[in-house]
PATOR-410482 format. One record per residue: x, y, z of N, C-alpha, C in turn. Coordinates in steps of 0.02 Angstrom, whole numbers, plus 50000, padded with zeros to 5 digits. Layout:
% residues N
XYZXYZXYZ;...
END
This chain:
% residues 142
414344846346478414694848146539414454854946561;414364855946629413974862046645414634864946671;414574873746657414994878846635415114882246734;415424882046776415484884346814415914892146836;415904896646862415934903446870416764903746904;417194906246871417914904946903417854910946977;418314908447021418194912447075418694919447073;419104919147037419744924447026419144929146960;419174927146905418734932746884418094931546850;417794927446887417114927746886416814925046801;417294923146769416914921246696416884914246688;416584910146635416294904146639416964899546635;416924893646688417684890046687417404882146680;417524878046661417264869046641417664869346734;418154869946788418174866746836417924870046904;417384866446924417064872846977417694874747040;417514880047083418204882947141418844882447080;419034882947007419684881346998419774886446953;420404889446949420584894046912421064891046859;420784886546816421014882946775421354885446701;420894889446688421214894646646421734902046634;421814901446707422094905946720422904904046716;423534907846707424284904246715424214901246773;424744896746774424794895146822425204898546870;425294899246944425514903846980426484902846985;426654895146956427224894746979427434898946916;427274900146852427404899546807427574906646792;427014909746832426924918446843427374919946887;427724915746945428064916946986428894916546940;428954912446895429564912446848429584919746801;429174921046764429134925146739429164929746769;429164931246807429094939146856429724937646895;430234933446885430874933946919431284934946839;431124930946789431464932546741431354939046701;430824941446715430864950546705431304953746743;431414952046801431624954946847432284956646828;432714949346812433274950446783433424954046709;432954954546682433244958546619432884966146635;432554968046679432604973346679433374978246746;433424968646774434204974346808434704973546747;434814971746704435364971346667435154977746608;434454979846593434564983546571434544990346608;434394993246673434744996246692435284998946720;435724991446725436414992846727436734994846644;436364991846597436804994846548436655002746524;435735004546533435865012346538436115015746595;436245014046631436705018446682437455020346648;437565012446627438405014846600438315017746534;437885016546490437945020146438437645027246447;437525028746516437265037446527438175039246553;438055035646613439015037546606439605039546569;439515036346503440135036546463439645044246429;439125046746427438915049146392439005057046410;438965055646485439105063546551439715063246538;440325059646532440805058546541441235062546473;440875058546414440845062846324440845070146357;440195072146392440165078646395440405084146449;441065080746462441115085846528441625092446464;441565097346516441895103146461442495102546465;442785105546401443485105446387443775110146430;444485108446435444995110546479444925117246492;444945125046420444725130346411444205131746461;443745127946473443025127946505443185128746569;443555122046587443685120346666443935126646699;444385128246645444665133746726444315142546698;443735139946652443405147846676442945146646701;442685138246739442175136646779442375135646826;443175135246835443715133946901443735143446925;443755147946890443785153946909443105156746945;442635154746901441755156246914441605154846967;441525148646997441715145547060442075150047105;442685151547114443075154047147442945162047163;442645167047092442315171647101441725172147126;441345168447092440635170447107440445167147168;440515160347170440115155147244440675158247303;441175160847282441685163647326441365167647359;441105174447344440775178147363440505178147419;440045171447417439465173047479439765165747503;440045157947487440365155347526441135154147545;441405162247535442155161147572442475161247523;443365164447519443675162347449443895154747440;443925152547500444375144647504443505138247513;442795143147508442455139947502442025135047566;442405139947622442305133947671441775137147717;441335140147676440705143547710440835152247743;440365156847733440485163147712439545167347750;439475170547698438565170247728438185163747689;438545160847647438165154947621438655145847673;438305142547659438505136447693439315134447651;439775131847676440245128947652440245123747609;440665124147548440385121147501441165114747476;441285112247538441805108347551441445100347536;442165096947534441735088647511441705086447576;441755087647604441415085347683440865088147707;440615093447681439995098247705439705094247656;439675090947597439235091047534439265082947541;439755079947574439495070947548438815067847568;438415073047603437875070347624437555070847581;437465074747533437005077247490437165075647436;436315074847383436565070247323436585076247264;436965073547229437195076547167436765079747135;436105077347128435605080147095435275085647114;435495085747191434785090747227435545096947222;436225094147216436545100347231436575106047146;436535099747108436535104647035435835108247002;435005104547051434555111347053434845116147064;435085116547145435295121747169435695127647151;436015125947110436715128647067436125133047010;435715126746970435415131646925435055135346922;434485131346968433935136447000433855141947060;434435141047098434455145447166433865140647210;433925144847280433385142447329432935149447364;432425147247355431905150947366432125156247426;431915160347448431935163747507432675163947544;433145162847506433965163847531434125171047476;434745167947487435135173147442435465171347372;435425163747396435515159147313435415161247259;435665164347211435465165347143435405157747114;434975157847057435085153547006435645155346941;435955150446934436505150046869436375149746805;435685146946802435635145146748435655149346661;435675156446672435835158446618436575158446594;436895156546655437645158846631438045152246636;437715145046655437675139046665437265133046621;437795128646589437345124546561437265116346605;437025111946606436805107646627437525102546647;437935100346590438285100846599439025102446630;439095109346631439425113746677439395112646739;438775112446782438435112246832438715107146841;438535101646813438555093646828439425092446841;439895096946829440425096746820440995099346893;440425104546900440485108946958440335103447005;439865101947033439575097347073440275091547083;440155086947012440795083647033441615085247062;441705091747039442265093347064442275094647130;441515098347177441565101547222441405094247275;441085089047251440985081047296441815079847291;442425081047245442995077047272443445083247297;443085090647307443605094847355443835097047292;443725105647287443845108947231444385110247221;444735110747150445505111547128445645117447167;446365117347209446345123947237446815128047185;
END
């Protein structure tokens, strides 16, 4: 039987024009839906198991209200004592629902370039931040 050249990748195939050796496409088309599904189920389960995990780590009560004071002193400062914008932007849950959580707790740690933003991060842990953020998205304890 003479050895014909497959047209997908070019190496020796027994059916000429046929990609005979190759999966078959419905088959590739199953498999690539059934990946699909176990990779959403496993990122729904690391999502929740990062959840319960932020959740493990928010700070203790002691914490809260000397990060409830910090807040109130320090971001007070430059946005207002009640927070609702000062020489810095207002830092209300209606000024902030646009914005995502992540880009607001850089901000917190690192400051922003060419403002007046300090960064937190020596006196701030990841955590903390992450804590701040959530409190300040549902409207800070007054």
């Amino acid at each position: 039987m003479r050895k014909h050249q497959c047209a997908t990748c070019a190496s020796p195939c027994a059916v000429p024009r046929r990609t005979a050796h190759h999966t078959d496409w419905k088959f590739g088309l199953a498999l690539g839906a059934a990946m699909s599904l176990v990779l959403a189920v496993a990122v729904t389960a690391l999502t929740a198991l990062m959840n319960q995990a932020m959740a493990a780590d928010a700070p203790g009560a002691e914490r809260q209200r000397e990060l409830t004071r910090f807040v109130r002193q320090e971001c007070g400062f430059c946005h207002g004592l009640r927070l609702t914008g000062g020489l810095g932007t207002p830092l209300t849950a209606s000024a902030l629902a646009d914005k995502p959580a992540e880009a607001l707790e850089a901000t917190i740690l690192h400051g922003r370039t060419g403002t007046a933003m300090p960064g937190w991060a020596p006196h701030l842990s990841e955590n903390d931040t992450r804590w701040i953020v959530s409190e300040l998205l549902k409207g800070f304890p007054e």
